[in-house]
DRENTI-442849 format. One line per 5 residues: number of its first residue (from 1); for each residue x, y, z of C-alpha. Coordinates in nm, 3 decimals. Layout:
<sites>
NUM> X Y Z | ...
</sites>
This chain:
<sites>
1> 0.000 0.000 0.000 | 0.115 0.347 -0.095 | 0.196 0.583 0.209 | -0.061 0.904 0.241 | 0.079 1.226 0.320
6> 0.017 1.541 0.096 | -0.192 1.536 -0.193 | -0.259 1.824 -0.389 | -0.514 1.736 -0.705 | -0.832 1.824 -0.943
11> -1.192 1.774 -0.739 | -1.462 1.568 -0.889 | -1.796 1.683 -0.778 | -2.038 1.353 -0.742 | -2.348 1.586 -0.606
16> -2.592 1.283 -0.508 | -2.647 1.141 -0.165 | -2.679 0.765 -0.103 | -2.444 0.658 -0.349 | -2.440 0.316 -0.288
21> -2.189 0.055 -0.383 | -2.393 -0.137 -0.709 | -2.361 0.211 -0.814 | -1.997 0.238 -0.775 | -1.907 -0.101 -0.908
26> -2.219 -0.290 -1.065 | -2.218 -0.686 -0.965 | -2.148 -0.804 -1.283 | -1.808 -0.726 -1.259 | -1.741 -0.831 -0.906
31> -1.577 -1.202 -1.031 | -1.239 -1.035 -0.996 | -1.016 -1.045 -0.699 | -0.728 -0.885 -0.858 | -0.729 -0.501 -0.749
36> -0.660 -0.384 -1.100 | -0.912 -0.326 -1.402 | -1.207 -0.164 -1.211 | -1.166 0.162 -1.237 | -1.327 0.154 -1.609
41> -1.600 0.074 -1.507 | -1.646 0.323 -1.195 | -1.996 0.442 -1.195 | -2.092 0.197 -1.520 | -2.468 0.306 -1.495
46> -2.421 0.642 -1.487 | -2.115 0.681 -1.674 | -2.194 0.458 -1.997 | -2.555 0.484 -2.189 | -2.546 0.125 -2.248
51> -2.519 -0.208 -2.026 | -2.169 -0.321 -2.007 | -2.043 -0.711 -1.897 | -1.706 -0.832 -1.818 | -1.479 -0.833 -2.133
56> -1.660 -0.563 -2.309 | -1.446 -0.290 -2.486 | -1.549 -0.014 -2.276 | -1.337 0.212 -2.486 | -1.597 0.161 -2.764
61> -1.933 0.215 -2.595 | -2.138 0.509 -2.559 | -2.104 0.732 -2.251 | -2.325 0.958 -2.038 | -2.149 1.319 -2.142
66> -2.377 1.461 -1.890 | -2.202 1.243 -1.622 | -1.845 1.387 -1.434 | -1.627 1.161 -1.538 | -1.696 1.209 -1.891
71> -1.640 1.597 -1.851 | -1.251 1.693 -1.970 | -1.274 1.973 -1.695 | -1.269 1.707 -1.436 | -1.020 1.480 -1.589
76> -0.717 1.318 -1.435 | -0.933 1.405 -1.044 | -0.788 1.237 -0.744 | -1.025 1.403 -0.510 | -1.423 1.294 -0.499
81> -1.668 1.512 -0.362 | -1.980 1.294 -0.258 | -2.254 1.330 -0.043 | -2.419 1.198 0.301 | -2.427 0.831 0.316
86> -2.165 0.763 0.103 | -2.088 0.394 -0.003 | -2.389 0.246 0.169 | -2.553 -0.102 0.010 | -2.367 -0.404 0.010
91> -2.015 -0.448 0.218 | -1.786 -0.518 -0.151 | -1.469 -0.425 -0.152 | -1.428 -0.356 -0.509 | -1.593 -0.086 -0.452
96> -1.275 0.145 -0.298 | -1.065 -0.065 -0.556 | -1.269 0.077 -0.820 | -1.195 0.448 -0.708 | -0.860 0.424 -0.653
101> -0.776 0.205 -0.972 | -1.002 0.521 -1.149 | -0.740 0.718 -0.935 | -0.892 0.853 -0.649 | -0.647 0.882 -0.327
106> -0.929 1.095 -0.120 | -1.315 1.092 -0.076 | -1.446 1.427 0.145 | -1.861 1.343 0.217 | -2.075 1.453 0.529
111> -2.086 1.078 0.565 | -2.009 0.718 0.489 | -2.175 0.350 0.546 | -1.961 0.196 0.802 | -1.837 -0.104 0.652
116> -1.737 0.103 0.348 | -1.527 0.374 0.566 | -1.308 0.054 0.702 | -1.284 -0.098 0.385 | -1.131 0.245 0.238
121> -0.887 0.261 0.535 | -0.725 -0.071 0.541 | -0.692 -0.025 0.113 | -0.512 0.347 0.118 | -0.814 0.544 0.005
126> -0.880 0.835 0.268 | -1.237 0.880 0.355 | -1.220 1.264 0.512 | -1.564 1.390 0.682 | -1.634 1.691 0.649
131> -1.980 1.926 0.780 | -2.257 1.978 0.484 | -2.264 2.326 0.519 | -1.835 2.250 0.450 | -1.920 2.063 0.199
136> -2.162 2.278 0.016 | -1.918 2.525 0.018 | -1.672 2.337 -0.164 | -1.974 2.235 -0.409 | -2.007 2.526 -0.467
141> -1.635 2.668 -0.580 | -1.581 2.334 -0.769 | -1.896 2.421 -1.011 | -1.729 2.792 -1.029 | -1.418 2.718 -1.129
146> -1.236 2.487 -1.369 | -0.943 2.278 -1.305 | -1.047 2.334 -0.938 | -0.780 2.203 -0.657 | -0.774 2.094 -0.309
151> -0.434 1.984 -0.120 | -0.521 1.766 0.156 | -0.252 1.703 0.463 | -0.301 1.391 0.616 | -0.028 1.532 0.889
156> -0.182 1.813 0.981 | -0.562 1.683 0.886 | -0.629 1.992 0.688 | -0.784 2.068 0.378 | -0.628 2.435 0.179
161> -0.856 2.585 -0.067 | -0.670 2.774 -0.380 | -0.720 3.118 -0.172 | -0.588 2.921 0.175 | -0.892 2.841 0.344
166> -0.805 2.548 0.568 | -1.085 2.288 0.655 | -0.958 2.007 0.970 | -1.097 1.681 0.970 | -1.068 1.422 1.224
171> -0.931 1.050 1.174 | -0.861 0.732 1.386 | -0.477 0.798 1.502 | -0.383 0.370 1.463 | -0.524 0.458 1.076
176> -0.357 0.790 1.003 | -0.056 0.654 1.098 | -0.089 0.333 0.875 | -0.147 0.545 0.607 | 0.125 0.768 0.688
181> 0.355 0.476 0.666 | 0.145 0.264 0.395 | 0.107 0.005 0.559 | -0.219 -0.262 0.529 | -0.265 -0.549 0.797
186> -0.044 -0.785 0.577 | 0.209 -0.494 0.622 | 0.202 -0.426 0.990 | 0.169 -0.865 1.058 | 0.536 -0.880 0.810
191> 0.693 -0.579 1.058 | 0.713 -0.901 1.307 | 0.776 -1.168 1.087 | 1.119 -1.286 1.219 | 0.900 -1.286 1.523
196> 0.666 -1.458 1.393 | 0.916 -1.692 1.284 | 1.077 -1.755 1.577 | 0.761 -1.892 1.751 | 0.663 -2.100 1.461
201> 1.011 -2.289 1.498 | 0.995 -2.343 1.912 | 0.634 -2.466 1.871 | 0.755 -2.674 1.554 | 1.042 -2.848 1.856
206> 0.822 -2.864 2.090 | 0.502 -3.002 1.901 | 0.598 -3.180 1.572 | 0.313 -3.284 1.509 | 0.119 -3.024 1.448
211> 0.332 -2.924 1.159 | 0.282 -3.307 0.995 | 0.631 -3.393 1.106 | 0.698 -3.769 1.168 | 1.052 -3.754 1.332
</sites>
């Protein structure tokens, strides 16, 4: 997992609330456990104006132009604006692999489904929460201005606005500084490996069994 400390990129504005998980990643393309190869099909619904299925050439069919992530002002965007509730629906984890393969690093909503907050943590993708009047304001400038930028400072758990407004957020301290480090639960379990290791080979002396050995 990539470590999270300063990001400074384009905001995508995603102006509905409830936006739940089908929506993000439709089931059909869920048969995947790789982490790779979703973000095409981010938002297939409402992105595309025609069903897509697995093995499609999404290059070729027609899209939504009325939808944000067909809009060239709001291409190459890191940051997703969203509204309350975000990520509710089933618990899939595709669904934060699907933003961040798209290229998304940060999500700033009012607020989140739970299960869908944790998965978005443990992956690398920060969730930041933010007030709806907070949010409305930064609505408000993204719709007002093109090629519009936010840097967010997982350090200092800020937000700076082009003209230096600063917006704090609160996060979990065990999470900010996994994130800070980039390190997933595989990561922080291999930090003790030769730990880990050491046990394994006094309990494989003093119970051979266990391990299938015969001697």
């Amino acid at each position: 997992m990539r470590a999270f400390k300063t990001l400074t990129g384009i905001v995508v504005p995603l102006d509905r609330p409830n936006v739940d998980t089908d929506a993000i990643i439709p089931k059909q393309y869920l048969k995947s456990i790789h982490r790779t190869g979703f973000g095409v099909t981010l938002f297939d619904d409402w992105r595309y104006l025609e069903p897509g299925k697995p093995g499609d050439d999404h290059s070729k069919r027609k899209v939504n132009t009325d939808f944000v992530l067909n809009q060239p002002r709001y291409e190459k965007g890191e940051i997703l604006l969203a509204r309350k509730n975000f990520g509710c629906g089933s618990s899939r984890e595709h669904a934060v692999w699907a933003l961040m393969d798209y290229g998304f690093k940060v999500v700033i909503a009012p607020s989140y489904a739970d299960i869908f907050f944790s998965n978005s943590l443990k992956n690398g993708l920060l969730p930041v929460v933010l007030t709806e009047s907070e949010l409305d304001e930064l609505f408000e400038a993204t719709f007002a201005n093109e090629g519009y930028q936010l840097t967010v400072n997982l350090e200092e758990q800020s937000i700076i606005t082009p003209d230096g407004k600063a917006y704090s957020f609160d996060i979990d301290t065990g999470y900010k500084n996994r994130l800070l480090q980039g390190l997933d639960e595989i990561g922080i379990t291999l930090r003790d490996r030769d730990a880990i290791r050491a046990y394994e080979d006094k309990a494989r002396q003093l119970s051979p069994w266990l391990f299938g050995d015969r001697t």
